[in-house]
N, C-alpha and C positions, 0 to 999 in steps of 0.2 A: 834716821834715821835714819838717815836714818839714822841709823847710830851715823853721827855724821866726823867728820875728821879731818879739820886741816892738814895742810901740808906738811905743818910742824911737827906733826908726831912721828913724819916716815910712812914706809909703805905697814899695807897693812898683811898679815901673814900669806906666804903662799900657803894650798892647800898642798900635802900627800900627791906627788906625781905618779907616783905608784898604782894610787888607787882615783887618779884623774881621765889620764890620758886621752885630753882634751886636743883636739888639731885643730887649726885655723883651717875653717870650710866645712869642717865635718857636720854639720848640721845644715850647711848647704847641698852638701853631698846626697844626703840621708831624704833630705825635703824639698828637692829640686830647688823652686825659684821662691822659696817660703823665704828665706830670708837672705838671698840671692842679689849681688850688685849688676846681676847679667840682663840684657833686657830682651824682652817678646817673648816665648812661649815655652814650655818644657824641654829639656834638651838630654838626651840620653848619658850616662855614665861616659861612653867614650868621647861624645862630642862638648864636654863642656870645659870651657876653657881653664889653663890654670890659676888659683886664686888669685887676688891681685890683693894690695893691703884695704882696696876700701870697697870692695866687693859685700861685706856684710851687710852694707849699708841701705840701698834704694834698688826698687824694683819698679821698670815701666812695664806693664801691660800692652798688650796692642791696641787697647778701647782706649789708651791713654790714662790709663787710671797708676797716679802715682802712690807705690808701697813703701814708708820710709819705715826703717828696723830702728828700732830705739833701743839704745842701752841701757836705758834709764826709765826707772819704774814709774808709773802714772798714778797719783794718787791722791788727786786733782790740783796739787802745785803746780799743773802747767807745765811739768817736762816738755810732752808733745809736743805742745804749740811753739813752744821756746827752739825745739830742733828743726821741728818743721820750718821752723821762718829762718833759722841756717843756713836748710837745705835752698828753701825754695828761694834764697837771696840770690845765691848760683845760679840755681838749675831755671827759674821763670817756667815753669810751670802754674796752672790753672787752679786755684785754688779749691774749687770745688771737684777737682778730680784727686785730692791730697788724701792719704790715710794715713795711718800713723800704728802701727803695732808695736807691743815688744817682744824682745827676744831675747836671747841667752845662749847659753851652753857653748861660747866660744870666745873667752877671755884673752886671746890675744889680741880679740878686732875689738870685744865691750869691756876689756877691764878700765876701772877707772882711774882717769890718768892724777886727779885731784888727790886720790888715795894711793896713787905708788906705780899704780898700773898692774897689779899683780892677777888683783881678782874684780868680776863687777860685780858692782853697786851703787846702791843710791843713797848720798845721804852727807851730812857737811855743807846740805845747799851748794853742792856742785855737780848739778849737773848739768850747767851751761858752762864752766870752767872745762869741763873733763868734755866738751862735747862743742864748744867754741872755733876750733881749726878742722878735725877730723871732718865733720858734718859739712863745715861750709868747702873743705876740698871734694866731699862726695859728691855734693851738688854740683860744682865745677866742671868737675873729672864726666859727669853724666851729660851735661851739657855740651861738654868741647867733641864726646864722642858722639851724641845727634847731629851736631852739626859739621861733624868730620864725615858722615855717613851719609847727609845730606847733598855735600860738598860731592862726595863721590858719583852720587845717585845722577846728580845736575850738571855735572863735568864745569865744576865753577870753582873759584876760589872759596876755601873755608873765611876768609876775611869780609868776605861779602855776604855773609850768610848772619843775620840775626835772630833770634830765639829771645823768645817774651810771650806769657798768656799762654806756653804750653805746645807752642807755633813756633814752624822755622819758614823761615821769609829770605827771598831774595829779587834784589830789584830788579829779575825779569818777570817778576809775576808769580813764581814759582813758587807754591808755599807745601807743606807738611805738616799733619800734629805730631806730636812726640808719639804719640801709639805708632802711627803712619811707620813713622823713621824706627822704632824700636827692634826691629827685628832683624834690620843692616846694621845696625849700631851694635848689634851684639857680636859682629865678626868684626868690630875693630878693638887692639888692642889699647887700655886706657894707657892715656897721658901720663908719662913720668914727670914730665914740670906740671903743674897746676897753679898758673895767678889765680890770687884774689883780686876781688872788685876791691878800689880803694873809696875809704871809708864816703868820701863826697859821693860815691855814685850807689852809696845804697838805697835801696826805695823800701827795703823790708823792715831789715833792722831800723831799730830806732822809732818806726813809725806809731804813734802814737792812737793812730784811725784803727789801725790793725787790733780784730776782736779775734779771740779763741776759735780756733776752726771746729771744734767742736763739744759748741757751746749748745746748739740745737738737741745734738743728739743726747747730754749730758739732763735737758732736760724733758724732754721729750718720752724719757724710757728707753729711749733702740740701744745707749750704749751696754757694753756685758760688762756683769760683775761677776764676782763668783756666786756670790748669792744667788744668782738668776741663774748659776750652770745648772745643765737637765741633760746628763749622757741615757741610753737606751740601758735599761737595767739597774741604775743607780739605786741604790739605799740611801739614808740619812743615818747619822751619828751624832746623840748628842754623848756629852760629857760629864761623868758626875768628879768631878775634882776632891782634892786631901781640903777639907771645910779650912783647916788649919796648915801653913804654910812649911813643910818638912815633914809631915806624914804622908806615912805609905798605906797602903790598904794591904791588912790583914786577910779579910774575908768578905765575900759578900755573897746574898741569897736571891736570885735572879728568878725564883720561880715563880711568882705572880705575877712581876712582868713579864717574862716568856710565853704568857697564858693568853698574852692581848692578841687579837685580830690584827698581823702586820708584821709583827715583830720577828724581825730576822733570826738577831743572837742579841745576848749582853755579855763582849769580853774583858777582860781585863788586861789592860797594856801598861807599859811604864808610868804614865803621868796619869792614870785614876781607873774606871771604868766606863767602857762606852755601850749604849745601847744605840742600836743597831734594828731601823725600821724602814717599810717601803717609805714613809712619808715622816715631814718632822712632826707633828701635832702628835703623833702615835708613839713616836720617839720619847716626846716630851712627857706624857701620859703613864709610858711605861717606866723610862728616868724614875718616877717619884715613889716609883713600887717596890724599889731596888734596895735592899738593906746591906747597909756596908759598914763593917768595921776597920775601923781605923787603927793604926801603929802612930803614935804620936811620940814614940819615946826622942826623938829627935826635932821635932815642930815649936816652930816658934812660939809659945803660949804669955808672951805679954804682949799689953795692949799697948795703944802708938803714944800715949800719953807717959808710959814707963822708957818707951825705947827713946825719945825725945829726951825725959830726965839724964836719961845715962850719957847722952848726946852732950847738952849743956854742959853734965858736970863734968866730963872729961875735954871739954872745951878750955876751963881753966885749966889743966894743966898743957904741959910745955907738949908741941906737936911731936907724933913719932914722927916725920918725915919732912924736911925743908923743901919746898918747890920756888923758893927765889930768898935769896939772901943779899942783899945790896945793901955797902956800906955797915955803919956799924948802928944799928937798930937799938941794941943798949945803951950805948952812951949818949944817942941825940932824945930819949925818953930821960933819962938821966939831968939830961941841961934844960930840960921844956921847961918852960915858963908855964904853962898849961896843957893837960893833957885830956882826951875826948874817948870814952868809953861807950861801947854798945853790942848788944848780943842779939843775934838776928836768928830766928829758926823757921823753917821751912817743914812744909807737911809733905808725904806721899803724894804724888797726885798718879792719876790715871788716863790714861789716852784720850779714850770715852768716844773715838773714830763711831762715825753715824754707822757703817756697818761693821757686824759683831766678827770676830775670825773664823776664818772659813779656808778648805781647804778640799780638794776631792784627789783619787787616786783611783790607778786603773792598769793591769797588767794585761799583756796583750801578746802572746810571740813572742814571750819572754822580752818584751820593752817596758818598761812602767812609764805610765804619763800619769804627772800631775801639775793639776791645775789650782793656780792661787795668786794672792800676791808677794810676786818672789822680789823682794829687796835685795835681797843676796844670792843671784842664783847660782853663782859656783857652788859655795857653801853646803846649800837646801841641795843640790843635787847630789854631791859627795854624801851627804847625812843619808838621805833618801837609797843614795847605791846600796852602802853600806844595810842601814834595816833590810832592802828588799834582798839584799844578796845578789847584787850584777852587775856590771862594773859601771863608773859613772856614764859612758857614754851609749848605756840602754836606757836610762831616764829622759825624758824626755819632758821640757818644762814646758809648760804652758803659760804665760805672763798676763797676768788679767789684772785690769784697770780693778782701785780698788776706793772704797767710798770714804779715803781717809785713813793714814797711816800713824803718823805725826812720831816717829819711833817705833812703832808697835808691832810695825810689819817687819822688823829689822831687827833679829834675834836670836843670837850665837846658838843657840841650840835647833834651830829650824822648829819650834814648838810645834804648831799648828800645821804644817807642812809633815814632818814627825808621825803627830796623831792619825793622819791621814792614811798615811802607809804603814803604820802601826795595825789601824783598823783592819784594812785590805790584807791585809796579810793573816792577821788572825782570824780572817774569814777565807783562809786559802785562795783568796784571788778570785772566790765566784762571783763576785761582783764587784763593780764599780762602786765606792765609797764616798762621799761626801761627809765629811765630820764639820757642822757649824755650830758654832757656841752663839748659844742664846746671850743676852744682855747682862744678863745676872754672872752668866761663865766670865763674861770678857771683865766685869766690875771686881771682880774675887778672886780673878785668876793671878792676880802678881802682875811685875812687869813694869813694877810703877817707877815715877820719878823718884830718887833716893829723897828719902827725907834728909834735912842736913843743918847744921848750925852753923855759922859763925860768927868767930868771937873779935871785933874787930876794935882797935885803937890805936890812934894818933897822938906826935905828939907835937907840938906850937911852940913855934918863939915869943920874944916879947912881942913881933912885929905882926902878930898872924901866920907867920910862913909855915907852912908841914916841913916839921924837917923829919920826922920820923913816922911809919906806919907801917901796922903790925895787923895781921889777919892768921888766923888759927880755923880750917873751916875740918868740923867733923861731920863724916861720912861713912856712908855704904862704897865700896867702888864698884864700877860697874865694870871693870874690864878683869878684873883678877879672877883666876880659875877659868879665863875663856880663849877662845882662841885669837881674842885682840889684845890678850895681857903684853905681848912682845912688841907690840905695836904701841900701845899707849900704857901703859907703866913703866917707870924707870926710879931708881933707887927708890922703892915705894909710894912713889908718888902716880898717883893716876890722872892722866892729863883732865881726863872728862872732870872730873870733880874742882880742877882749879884754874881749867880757861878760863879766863875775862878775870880772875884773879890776880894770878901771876904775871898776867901781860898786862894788867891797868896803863891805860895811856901817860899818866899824868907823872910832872917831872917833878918827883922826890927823892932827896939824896942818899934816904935809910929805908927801905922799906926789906920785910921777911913775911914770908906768905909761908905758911906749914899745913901740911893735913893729917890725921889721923884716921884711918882706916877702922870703924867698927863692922861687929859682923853679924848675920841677923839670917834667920832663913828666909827671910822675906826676899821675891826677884826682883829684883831692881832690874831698870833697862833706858835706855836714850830715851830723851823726851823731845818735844818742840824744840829746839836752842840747846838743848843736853846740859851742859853747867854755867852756861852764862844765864840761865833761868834763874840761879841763885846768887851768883855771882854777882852778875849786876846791879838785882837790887839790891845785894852786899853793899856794894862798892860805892852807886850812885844815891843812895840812900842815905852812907853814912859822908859818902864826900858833902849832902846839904848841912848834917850834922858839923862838920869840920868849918865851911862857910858861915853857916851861923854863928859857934864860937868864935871865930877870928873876924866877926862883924863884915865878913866880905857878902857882897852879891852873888848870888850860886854861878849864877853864868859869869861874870867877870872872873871870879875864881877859878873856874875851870878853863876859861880861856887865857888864864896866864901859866894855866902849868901843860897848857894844851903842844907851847911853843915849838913843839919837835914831831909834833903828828898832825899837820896840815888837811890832812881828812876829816880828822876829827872836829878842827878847829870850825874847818871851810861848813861843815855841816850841822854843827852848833851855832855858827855866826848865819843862818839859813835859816834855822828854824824861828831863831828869837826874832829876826826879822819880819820873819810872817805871821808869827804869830803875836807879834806890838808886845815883846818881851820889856815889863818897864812903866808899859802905856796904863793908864785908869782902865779896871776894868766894873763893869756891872757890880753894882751893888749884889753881896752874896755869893760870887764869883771868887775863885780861885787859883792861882795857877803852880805848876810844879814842873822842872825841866829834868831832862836826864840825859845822855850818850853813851852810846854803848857799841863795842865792835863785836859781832861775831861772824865767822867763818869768812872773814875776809872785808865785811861789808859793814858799814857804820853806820849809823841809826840814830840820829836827835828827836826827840821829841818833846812835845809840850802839852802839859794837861790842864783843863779848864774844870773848874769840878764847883758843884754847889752839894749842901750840906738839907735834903731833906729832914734828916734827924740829926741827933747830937752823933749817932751811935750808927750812923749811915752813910753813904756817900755816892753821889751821882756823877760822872762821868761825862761833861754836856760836851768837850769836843776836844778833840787830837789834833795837833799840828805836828807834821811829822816829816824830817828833810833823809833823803838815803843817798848816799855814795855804794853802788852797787855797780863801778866800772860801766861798761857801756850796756845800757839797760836796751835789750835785744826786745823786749816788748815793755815797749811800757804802760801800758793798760795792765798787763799782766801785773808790774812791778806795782804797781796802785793796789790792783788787788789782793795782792799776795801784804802787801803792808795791812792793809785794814784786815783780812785774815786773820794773820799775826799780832795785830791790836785788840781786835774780839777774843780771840785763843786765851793775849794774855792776862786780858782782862775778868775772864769768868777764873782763870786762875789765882787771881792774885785778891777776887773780891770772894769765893767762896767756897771755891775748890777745895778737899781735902780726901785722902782717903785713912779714913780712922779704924782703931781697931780695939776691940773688946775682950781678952784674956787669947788674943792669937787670931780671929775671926774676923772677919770685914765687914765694916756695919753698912757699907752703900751697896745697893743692888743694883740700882737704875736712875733714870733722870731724875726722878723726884728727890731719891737722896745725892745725888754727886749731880751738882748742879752749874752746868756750863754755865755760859753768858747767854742771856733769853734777849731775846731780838729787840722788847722794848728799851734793852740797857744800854744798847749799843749807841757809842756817842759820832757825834758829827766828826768824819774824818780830811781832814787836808794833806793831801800827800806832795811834797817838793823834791824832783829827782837833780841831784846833784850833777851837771853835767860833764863828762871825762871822757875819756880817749884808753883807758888801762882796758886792760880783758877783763870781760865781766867776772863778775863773785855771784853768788847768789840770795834769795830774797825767799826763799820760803819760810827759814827761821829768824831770821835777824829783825824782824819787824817787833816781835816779840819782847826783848830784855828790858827794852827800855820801858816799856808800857808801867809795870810797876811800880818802879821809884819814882816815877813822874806824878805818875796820882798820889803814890804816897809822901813826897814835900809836898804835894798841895796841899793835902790833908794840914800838912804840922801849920803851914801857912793859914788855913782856916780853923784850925784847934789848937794850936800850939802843942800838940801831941803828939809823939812820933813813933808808927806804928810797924814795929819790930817783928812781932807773930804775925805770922798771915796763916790761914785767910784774913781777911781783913774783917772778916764776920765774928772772928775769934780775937783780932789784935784789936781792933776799934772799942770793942768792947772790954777788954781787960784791964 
């Protein structure tokens, strides 16, 4: 998600300055010490000092209560916690006086530096990369000015003044809390140099004790979602969507619902019809009374089983588009001694985030605020200006923690953001709007993982060696027609669709990776991992297949052509070790290995699997090693792995979203069915130890999960399962 994006692809587009006109501070300006680097109490237009570059960032209170501004969306991946422990590695502050907000609408202090630095966002699992130096000098920069203010206050040396726990101490006795000092500290000006702690004197980072700061409030209830926003006057919105994916609505007849006790209006905006109630249940009630006709002349009307056909069979033929051509790929299929075929296809899948999209809007003195989860809050605000008609810097965003994104919150058209101020506006702005999509909205509404095939083959010497391989993968792209088409397309090649493809670690002297762009009205959108979802198990899937033929060990195999990617190797030679790669296991017992790098960060795993039925497969336990750079929490990094192993396990064991002459046959849990808490297998997690800048872990736990169960599978059936879900390949 978000829609995520290495570095490799470049930055990602600037928006329209024109219709920006975004200033570093302006939202400090506007909101005093909201998201303010100034510290102690409001301070007037005239007296407040001029910006400084990391002024966006932390805010002290005089109760001592520390405010860190994140640039980076919370969507329980742990941003927060991850920045916080940045900060508070500098700053030593009180842990339970720490809060964590986000914020937005000022891309020169949050754009992200992971994606180009243009605009911010979240998503590439970088938002400890893009947030790695900036954060830990804000916390620096805030401490050397307590304790410069201190220094003043006590007529001592700053070098004798210590800060830890939130406290500044000096060995006369003399102590302060950060509240205490926050209000002297604000008439000094920050530090132009800023040291870091070196890395031996960290007590934050890296600490393995260190639990989520707000892990309590996460269960407990107190944290806000949107789902729980409640403004003074607010309506509900629900959504009746095109049933079929490219239809528009012709007509519709709203007068029985109009009739209900509640019902505001029912209008009709761009992307369907909304009704419009003091409450949702009345909403929902009125929604079903609503008769609409549909315009399908352009709507996708087959079903997933036809669009997959056309998939495969244009798999055979030669790619429109090359994304890696090394050596000569003809001639070394040409001399193989033996060559290894297989075709891999991949369904839709769906986010299926615990909470549905949601989004609220509110004009006010010609300001608009809206509140949601903004993954991309330049974007969502520029889309936003433009509907409400005022320039972007009268939007005002409101950044709420969100119950799960996984991509979905991160979507070139601002959708649900869009609907919102779509609503409010076709209601002239007398109220406050809330537009939430029930369960059924979010399951039917598009946005899915592209469905994809590919057609993969190697080819062998007499000796076993690859000297040749060949991958053709057909797709949807998800960047073309958007405003990341400049950013990640290039000679028709869409990067999303053939990471972990075209960068395959392993050293072979012919390989040619091509794609094929098919087109479909269906919304495709970033998933978990984005294309190493498919990719991977492309890759490590058929690299067991390639093992197999050429009678090698999977893991020996891969660690001789590992020879040039030391991360990869160091983290494969990790995992087999702990996991008794080799060793007897259990009678009925399984195992299946795989590696896999995405967005920076590499990932070994190992699957143990026993075989309930012929046509089934159980999951008893993950060993799993990560190179994720210096792992800033690693509880966190633990948990974001087993996350990313459950996520990609209900994906790959049953996941699918299918469809019936154009129509989507899942509504809800019962049909599009995650991973159920009984499945989930015993997890081992080994962090690789390093010294590089951290990469990130919210998606990369993910790719390998896959392929790993699935050699285990061939290992325990000799069968090797190409269709997934696996409820669909097992069986075929």
């Amino acid at each position: 998600m978000y829609a995520r994006f290495p570095k490799a692809v470049g930055n990602l587009p600037k928006l329209p300055t024109s219709r920006r006109g975004f200033l570093l501070g302006a939202l400090a300006t506007a909101a005093g010490l909201t998201v303010g680097f100034r510290l102690g109490g409001e301070a007037s237009a005239q007296e407040k000092p001029a910006v400084h570059p990391f002024q966006p960032y932390i805010a002290i209170a005089p109760d001592g209560k520390v405010t860190i501004y994140s640039s980076q969306f919370e969507m329980g991946q742990g941003a927060y916690f991850g920045i916080a422990t940045l900060v508070n590695e500098e700053l030593g502050a009180e842990w339970s006086q720490i809060t964590v907000e986000g914020a937005a609408s000022n891309p020169s202090a949050y754009g992200n530096l992971a994606l180009g630095g243009a605009n911010q966002g979240t998503g590439g699992s970088s938002s400890m990369a893009t947030s790695w130096e900036r954060y830990r000098k804000a916390g620096a920069a805030m401490r050397l000015m307590l304790v410069e203010a201190a220094a003043r206050e006590w007529d001592v040396p700053a070098a004798e003044i210590t800060a830890g726990n939130g406290v500044l101490t000096h060995a006369s006795g003399k102590t302060a809390t950060y509240g205490e000092m926050a209000m002297k500290a604000a008439d000094i000006a920050p530090p132009d140099e800023i040291p870091l702690k070196p890395a031996s004197e960290w007590t934050q980072i890296g600490d393995a004790s260190l639990k989520r700061y707000d892990s309590k409030m996460k269960t407990d209830g107190t944290a806000p979602y949107t789902i729980d926003l409640k403004l003074p006057g607010m309506m509900t919105a629900v959504m009746i969507h095109p049933p079929k994916f490219g239809a528009t609505v012709e007509a519709f007849d709203a007068t029985e619902a109009k009739a209900l006790k509640g019902v505001v209006d029912v209008v009709q905006i761009p992307r369907g019809v909304a009704v419009v109630a003091d409450n949702m249940w009345t909403a929902i009630k009125a929604r079903d009374l609503v008769d609409v006709t549909w315009n399908e002349e352009n709507a996708e009307t087959r079903g997933t089983d036809e669009i997959l056909a056309a998939f495969v069979e244009q798999s055979a033929a030669a790619p429109a588009h090359s994304a890696r051509n090394d050596g000569d790929v003809s001639a070394a299929f040409a001399e193989a001694a033996r060559t290894v075929e297989a075709t891999f296809t991949f369904p839709y899948l769906c986010h299926a985030a615990m909470e549905p999209l949601n989004a609220a809007a509110r004009m006010t003195d010609g300001v608009l605020e809206v509140w949601g989860g903004h993954q991309m809050p330049d974007l969502y605000q520029y889309i936003a200006s433009e509907i409400a008609g005022v320039a972007p810097d009268k939007v005002k965003l409101n950044v709420m923690r969100t119950g799960g994104g996984f991509g979905r919150r991160g979507v070139m058209d601002a959708d649900i953001v869009a609907e919102a101020v779509e609503v409010a506006k076709a209601l002239n702005w007398a109220h406050p709007v809330k537009v939430q999509w029930t369960r059924e909205n979010d399951m039917k509404g598009g946005r899915y993982r592209p469905a994809v095939v590919h057609a993969m083959k190697a080819a062998l010497d007499a000796d076993g060696n690859i000297i040749g391989w060949d991958n053709h993968i057909v797709s949807q792209s998800i960047a073309m027609g958007t405003v990341f088409e400049s950013a990640l397309v290039h000679d028709g090649v869409d990067w999303s669709s053939v990471e972990g493809a075209n960068t395959i670690p392993y050293h072979i002297p012919n390989v040619n990776v091509g794609v094929t762009n098919m087109q479909s009205p269906v919304p495709i959108l970033f998933w978990r991992a984005v294309g190493s979802t498919h990719t991977g198990y492309a890759v490590e899937a058929f690299m067991d297949e390639v093992a197999e033929a050429a009678g090698k060990d999977p893991v020996e195999l891969r660690m001789e052509l590992l020879e040039n990617h030391p991360r990869h190797s160091a983290a494969l030679a990790l995992v087999a070790e702990k996991a008794g790669w080799g060793s007897p296991l259990a009678e009925g017992r399984f195992r299946g290995v795989a590696v896999v790098e995405a967005f920076g960060t590499v990932v070994a795993q190992i699957a143990e699997i026993s075989l309930p039925s012929p046509d089934q497969v159980k999951v008893e336990k993950v060993v799993c090693a990560v190179d994720c750079g210096v792992a800033i929490n690693p509880d966190q990094v633990v948990a974001q792995m087993e996350g990313g192993i459950g996520f990609g396990l209900g994906a790959i064991l049953a996941e699918e979203i299918t469809m019936t002459e154009g129509v989507v046959d899942q509504e809800n849990y019962d049909t599009y069915t995650p991973l159920r808490i009984d499945q989930m297998p015993e997890i081992e997690v080994h962090i690789v130890p390093s010294e590089a800048a951290p990469t990130g872990v919210g998606e990369p736990g993910l790719p390998p999960i896959g392929p790993a169960v699935a050699n285990a599978v061939f290992k325990a059936t000799g069968k090797r399962v190409r269709t997934l879900p696996f409820s669909r390949g097992m069986a075929a």
